[in-house]
KEPASE-994601 format. One record per atom (N, C-alpha, C): residue number from 1; atom name; z, y, x. Coordinates in Angstrom, 3 decimals, m for minus. Layout:
<site seq="NUM" atom="CA" Z="Z" Y="Y" X="X"/>
...
This chain:
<site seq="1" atom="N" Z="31.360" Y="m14.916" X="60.934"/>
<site seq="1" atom="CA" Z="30.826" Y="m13.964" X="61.891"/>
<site seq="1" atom="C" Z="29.412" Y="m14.404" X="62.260"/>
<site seq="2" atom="N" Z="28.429" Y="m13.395" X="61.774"/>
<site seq="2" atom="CA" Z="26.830" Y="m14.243" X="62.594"/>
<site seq="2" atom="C" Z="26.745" Y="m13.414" X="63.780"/>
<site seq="3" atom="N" Z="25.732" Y="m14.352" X="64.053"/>
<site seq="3" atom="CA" Z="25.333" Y="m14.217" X="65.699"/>
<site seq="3" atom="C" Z="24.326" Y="m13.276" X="66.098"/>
<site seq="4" atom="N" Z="24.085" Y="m12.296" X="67.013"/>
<site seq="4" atom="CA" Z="23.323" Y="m11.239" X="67.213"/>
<site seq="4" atom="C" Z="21.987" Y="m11.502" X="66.842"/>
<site seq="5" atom="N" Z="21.584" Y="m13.257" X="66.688"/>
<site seq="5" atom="CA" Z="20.035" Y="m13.251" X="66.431"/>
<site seq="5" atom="C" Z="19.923" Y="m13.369" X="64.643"/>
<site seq="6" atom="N" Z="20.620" Y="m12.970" X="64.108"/>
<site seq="6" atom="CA" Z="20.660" Y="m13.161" X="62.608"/>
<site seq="6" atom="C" Z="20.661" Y="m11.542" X="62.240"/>
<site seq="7" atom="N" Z="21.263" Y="m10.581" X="63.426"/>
<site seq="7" atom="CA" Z="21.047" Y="m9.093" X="62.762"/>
<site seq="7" atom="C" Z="19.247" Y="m8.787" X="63.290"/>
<site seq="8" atom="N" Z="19.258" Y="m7.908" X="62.150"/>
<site seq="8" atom="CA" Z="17.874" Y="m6.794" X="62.395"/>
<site seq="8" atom="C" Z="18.289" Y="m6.222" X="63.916"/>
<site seq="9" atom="N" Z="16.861" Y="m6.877" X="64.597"/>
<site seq="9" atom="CA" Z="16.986" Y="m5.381" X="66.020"/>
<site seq="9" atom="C" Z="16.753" Y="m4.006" X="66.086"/>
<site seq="10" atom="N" Z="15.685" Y="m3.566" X="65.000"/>
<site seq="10" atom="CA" Z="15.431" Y="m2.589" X="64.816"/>
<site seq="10" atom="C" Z="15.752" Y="m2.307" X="63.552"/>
<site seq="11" atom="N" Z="15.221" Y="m0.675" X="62.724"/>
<site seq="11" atom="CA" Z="15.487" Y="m0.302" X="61.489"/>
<site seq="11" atom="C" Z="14.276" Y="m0.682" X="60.531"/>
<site seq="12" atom="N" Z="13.529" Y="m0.208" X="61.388"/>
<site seq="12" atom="CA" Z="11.860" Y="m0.513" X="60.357"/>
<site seq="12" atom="C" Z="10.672" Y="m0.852" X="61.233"/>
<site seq="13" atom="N" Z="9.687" Y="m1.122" X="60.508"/>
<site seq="13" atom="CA" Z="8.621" Y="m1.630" X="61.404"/>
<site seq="13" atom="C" Z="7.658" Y="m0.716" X="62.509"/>
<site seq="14" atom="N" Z="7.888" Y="0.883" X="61.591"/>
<site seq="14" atom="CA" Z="7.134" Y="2.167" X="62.216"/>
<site seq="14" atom="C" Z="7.850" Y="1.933" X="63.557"/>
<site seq="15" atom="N" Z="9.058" Y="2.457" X="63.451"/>
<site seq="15" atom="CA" Z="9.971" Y="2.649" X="64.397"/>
<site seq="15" atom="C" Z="10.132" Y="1.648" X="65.840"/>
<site seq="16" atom="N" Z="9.723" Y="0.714" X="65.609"/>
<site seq="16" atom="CA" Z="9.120" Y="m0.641" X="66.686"/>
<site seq="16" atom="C" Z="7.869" Y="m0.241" X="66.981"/>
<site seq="17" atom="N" Z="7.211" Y="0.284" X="66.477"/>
<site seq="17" atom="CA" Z="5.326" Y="0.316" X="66.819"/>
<site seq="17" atom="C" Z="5.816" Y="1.610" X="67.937"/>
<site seq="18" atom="N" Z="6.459" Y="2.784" X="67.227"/>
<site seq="18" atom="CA" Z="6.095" Y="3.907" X="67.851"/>
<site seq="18" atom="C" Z="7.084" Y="3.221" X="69.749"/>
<site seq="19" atom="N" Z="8.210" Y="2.783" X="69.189"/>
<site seq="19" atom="CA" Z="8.887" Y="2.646" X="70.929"/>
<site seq="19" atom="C" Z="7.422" Y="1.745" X="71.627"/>
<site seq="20" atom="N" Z="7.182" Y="0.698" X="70.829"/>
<site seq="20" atom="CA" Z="6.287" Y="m0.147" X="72.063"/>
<site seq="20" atom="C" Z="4.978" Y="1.167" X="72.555"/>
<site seq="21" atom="N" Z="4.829" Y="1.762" X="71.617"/>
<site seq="21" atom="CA" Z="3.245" Y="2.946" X="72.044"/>
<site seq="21" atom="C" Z="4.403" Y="4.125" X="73.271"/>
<site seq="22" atom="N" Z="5.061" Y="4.275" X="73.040"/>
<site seq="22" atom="CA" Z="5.974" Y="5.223" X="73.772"/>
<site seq="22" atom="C" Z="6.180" Y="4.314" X="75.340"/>
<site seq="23" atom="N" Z="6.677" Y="2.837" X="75.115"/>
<site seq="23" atom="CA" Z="6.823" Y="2.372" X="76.542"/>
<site seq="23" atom="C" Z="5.795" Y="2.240" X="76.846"/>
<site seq="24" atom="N" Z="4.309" Y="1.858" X="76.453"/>
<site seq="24" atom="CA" Z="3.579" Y="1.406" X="77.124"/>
<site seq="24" atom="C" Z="2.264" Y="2.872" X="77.663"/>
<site seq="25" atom="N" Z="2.757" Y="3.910" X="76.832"/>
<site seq="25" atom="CA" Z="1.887" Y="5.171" X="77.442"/>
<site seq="25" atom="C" Z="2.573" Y="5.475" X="78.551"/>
<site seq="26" atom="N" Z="4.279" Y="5.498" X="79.088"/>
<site seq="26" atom="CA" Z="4.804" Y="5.535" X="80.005"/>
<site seq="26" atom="C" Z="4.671" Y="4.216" X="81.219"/>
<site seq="27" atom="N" Z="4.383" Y="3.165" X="80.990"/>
<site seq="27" atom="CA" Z="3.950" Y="2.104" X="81.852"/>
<site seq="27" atom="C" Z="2.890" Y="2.171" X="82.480"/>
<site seq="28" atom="N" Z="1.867" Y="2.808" X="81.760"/>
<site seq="28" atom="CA" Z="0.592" Y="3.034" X="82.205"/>
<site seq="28" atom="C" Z="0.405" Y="4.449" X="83.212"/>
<site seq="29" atom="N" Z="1.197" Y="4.820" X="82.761"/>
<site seq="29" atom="CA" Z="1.412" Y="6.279" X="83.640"/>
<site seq="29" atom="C" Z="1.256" Y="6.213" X="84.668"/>
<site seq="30" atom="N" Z="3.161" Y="5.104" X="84.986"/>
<site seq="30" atom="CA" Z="3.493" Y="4.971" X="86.145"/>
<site seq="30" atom="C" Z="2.311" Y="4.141" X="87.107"/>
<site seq="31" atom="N" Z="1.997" Y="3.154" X="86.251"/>
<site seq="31" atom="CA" Z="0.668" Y="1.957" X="86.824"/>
<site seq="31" atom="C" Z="m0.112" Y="2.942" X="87.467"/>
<site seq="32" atom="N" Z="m0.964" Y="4.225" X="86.698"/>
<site seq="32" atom="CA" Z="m1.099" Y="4.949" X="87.034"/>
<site seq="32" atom="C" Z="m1.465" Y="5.655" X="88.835"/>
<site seq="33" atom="N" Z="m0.046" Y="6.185" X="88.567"/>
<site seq="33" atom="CA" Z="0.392" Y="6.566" X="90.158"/>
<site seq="33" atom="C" Z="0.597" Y="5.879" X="91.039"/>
<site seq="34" atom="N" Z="1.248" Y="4.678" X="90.451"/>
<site seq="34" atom="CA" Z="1.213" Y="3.212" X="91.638"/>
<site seq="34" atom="C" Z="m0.225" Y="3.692" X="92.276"/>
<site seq="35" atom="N" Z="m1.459" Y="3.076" X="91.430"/>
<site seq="35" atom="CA" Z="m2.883" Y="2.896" X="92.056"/>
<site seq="35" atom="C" Z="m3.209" Y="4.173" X="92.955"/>
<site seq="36" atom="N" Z="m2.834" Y="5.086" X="92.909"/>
<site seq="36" atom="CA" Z="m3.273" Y="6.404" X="93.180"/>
<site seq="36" atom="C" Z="m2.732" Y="6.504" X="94.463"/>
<site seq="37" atom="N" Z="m1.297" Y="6.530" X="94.361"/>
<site seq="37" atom="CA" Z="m0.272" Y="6.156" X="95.930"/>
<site seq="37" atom="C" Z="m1.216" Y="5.424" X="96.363"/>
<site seq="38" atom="N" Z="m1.257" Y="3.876" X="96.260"/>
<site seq="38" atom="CA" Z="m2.072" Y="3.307" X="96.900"/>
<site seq="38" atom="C" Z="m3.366" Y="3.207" X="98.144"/>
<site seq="39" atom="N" Z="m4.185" Y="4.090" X="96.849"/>
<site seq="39" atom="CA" Z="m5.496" Y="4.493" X="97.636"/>
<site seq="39" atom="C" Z="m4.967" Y="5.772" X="98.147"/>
<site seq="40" atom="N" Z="m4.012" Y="7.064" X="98.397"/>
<site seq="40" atom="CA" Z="m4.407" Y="7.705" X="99.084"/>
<site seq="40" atom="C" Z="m3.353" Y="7.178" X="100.310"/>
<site seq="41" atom="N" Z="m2.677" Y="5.847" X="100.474"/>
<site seq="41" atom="CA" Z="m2.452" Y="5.466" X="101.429"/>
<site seq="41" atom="C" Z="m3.141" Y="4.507" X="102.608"/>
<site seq="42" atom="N" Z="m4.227" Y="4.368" X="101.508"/>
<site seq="42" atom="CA" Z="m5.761" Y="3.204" X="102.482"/>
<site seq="42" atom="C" Z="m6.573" Y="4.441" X="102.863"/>
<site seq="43" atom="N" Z="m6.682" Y="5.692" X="102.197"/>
<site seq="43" atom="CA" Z="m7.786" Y="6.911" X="102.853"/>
<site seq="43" atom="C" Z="m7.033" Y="7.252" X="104.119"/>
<site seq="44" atom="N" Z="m5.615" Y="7.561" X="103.928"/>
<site seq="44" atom="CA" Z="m5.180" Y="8.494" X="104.934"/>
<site seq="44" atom="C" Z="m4.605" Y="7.261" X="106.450"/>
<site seq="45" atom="N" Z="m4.767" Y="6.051" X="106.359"/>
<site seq="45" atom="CA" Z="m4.679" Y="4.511" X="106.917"/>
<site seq="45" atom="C" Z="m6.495" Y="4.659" X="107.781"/>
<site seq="46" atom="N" Z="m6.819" Y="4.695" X="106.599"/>
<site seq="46" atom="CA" Z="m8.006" Y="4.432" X="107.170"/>
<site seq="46" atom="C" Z="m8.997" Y="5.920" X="108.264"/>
<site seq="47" atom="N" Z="m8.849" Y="6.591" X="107.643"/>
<site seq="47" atom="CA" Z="m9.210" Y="8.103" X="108.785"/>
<site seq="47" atom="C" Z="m7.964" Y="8.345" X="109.040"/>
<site seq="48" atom="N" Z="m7.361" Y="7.761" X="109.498"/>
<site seq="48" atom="CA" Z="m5.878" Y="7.844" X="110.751"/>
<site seq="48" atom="C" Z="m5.990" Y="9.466" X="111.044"/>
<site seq="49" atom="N" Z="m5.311" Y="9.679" X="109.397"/>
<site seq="49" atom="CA" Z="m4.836" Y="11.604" X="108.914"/>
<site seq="49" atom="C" Z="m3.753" Y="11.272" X="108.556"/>
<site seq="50" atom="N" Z="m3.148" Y="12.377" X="108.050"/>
<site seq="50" atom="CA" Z="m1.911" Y="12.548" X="107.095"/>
<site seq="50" atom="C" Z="m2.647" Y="13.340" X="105.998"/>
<site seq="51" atom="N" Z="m2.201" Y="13.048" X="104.759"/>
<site seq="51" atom="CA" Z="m2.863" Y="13.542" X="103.500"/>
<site seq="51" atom="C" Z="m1.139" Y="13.861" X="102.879"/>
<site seq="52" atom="N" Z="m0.756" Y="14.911" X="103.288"/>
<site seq="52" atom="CA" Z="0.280" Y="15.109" X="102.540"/>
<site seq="52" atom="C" Z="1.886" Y="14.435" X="103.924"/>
<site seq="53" atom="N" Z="1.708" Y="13.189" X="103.409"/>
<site seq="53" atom="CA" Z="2.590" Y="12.057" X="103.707"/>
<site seq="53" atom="C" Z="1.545" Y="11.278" X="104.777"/>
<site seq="54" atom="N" Z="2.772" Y="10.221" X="105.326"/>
<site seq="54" atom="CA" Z="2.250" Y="9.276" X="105.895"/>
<site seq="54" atom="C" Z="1.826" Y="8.447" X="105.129"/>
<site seq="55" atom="N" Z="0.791" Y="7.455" X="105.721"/>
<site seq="55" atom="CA" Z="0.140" Y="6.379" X="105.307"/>
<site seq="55" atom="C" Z="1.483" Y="5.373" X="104.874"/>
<site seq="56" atom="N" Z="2.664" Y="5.152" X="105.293"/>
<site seq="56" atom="CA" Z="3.405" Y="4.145" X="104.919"/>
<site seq="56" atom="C" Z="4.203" Y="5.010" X="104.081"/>
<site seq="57" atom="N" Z="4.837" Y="5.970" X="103.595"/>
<site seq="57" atom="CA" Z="5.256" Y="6.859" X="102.492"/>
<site seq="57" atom="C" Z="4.380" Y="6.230" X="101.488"/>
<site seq="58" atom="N" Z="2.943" Y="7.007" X="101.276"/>
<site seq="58" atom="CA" Z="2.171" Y="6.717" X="100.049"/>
<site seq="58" atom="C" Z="2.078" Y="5.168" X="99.779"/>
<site seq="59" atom="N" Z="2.421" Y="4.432" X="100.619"/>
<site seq="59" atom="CA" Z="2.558" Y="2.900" X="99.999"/>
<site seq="59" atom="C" Z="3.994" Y="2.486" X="99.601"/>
<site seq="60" atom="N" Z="5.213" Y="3.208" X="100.095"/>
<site seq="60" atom="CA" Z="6.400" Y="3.084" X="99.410"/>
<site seq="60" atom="C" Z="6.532" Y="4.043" X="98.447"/>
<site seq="61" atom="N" Z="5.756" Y="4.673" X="98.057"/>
<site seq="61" atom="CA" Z="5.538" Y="5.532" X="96.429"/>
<site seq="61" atom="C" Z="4.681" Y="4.752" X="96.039"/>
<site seq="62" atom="N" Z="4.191" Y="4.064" X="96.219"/>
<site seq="62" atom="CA" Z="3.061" Y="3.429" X="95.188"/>
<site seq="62" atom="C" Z="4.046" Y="1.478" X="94.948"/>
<site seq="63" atom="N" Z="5.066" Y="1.286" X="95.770"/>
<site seq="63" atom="CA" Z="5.585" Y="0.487" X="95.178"/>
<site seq="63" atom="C" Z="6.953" Y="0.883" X="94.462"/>
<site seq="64" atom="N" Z="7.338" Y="1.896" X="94.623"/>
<site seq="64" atom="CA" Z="8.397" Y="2.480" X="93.754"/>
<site seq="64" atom="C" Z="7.760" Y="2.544" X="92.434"/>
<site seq="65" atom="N" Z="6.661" Y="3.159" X="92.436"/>
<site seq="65" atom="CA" Z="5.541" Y="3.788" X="90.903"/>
<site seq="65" atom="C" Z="5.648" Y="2.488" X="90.150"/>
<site seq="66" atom="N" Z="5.749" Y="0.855" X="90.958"/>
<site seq="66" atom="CA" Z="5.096" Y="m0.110" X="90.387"/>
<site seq="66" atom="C" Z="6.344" Y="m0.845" X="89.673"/>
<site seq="67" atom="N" Z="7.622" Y="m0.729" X="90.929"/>
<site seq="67" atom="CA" Z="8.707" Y="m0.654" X="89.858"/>
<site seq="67" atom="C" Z="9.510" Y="m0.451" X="88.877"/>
<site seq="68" atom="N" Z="8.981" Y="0.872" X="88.791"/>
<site seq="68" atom="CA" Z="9.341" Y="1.848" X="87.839"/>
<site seq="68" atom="C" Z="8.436" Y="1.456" X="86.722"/>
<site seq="69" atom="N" Z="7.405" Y="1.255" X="86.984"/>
<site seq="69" atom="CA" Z="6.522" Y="0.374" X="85.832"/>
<site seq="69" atom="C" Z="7.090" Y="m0.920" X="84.741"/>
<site seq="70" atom="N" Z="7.667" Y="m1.579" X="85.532"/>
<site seq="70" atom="CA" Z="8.036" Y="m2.454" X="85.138"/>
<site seq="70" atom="C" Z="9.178" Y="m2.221" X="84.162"/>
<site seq="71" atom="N" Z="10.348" Y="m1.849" X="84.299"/>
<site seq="71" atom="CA" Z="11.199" Y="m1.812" X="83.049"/>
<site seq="71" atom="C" Z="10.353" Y="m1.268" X="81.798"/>
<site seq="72" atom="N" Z="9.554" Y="m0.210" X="81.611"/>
<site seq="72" atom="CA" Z="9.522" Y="0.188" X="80.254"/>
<site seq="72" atom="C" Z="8.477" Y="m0.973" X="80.162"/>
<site seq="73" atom="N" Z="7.231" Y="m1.446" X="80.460"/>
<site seq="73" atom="CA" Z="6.531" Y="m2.746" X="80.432"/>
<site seq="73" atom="C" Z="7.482" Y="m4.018" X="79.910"/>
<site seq="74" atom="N" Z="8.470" Y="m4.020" X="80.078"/>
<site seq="74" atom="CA" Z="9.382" Y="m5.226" X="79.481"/>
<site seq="74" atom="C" Z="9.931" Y="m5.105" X="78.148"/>
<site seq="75" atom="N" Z="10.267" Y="m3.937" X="78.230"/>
<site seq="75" atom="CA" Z="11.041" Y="m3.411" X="77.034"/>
<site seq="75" atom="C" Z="10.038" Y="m3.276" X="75.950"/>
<site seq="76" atom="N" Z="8.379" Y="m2.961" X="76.152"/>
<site seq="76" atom="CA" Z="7.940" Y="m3.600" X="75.279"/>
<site seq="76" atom="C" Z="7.352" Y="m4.767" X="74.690"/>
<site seq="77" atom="N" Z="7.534" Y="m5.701" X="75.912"/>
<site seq="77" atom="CA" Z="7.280" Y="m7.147" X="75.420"/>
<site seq="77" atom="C" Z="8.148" Y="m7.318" X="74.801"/>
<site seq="78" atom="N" Z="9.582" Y="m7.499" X="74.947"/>
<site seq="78" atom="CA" Z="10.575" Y="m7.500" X="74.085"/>
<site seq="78" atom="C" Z="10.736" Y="m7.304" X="72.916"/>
<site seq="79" atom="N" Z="10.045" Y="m5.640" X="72.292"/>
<site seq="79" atom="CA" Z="10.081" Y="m4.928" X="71.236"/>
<site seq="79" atom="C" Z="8.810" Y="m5.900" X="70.686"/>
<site seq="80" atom="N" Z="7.900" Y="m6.343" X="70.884"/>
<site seq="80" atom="CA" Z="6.144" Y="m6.778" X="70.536"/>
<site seq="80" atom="C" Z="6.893" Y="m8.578" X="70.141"/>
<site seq="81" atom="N" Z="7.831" Y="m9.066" X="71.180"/>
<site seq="81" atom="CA" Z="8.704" Y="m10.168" X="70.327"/>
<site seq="81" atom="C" Z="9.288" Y="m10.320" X="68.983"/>
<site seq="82" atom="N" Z="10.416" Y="m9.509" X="69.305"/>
<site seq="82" atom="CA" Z="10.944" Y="m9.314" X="68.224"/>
<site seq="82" atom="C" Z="9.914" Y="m9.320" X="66.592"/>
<site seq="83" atom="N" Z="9.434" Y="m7.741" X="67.058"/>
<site seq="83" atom="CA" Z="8.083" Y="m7.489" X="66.188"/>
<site seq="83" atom="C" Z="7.703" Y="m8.830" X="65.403"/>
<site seq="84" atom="N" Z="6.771" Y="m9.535" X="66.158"/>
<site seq="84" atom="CA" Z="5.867" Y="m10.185" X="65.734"/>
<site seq="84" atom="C" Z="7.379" Y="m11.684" X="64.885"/>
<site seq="85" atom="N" Z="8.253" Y="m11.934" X="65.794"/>
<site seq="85" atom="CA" Z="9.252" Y="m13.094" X="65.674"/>
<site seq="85" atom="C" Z="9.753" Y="m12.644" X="64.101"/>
<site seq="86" atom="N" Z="9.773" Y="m11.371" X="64.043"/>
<site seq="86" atom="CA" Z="10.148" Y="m10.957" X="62.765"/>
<site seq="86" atom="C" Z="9.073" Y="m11.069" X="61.665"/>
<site seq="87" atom="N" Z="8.212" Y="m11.190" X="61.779"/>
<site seq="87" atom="CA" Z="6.867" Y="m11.325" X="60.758"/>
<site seq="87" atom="C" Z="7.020" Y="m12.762" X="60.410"/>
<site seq="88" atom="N" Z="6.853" Y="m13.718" X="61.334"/>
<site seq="88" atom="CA" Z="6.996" Y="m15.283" X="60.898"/>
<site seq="88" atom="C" Z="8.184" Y="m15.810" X="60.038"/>
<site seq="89" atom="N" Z="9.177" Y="m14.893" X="59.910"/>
<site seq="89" atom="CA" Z="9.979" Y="m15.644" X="58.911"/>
<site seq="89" atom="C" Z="9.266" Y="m15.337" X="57.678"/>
């Protein structure tokens, strides 16, 4: 019986490029909106307005955005491991 690090993770090499370009156009997205939450939670903080939401809303959307960032961001370090771990043999 071999051990999960002796099977192929993926099928082919395309097929690894396109998921890591797929997680990381979605990582950036979210990164994205993180920054955006952000600043319109220092504009609407700072001229003591509401822009929509409160000033502490747009900073708990802009750390949700940043979480949400993070899983597909992993999943392609992972995939960019493998990847490359697979070239050196």
């Amino acid at each position: 019986m071999g051990s999960a690090l002796e099977e192929k993770p993926f099928k082919n090499r395309e097929d690894v490029k396109a998921e890591i370009k797929r997680c990381s156009t979605f990582a950036s997205i979210c990164m994205f909106f993180c920054f955006i939450f952000a600043i319109l939670g220092v504009i609407g903080d700072a001229l003591n307005t509401t822009l929509g939401l409160e000033s502490m809303s747009w900073f708990l959307l802009a750390i949700i955005a940043g979480l949400i960032a993070i899983h597909p961001q992993m999943h392609a370090v992972a995939a960019k491991h493998l990847l490359y771990m697979d070239e050196s043999k």
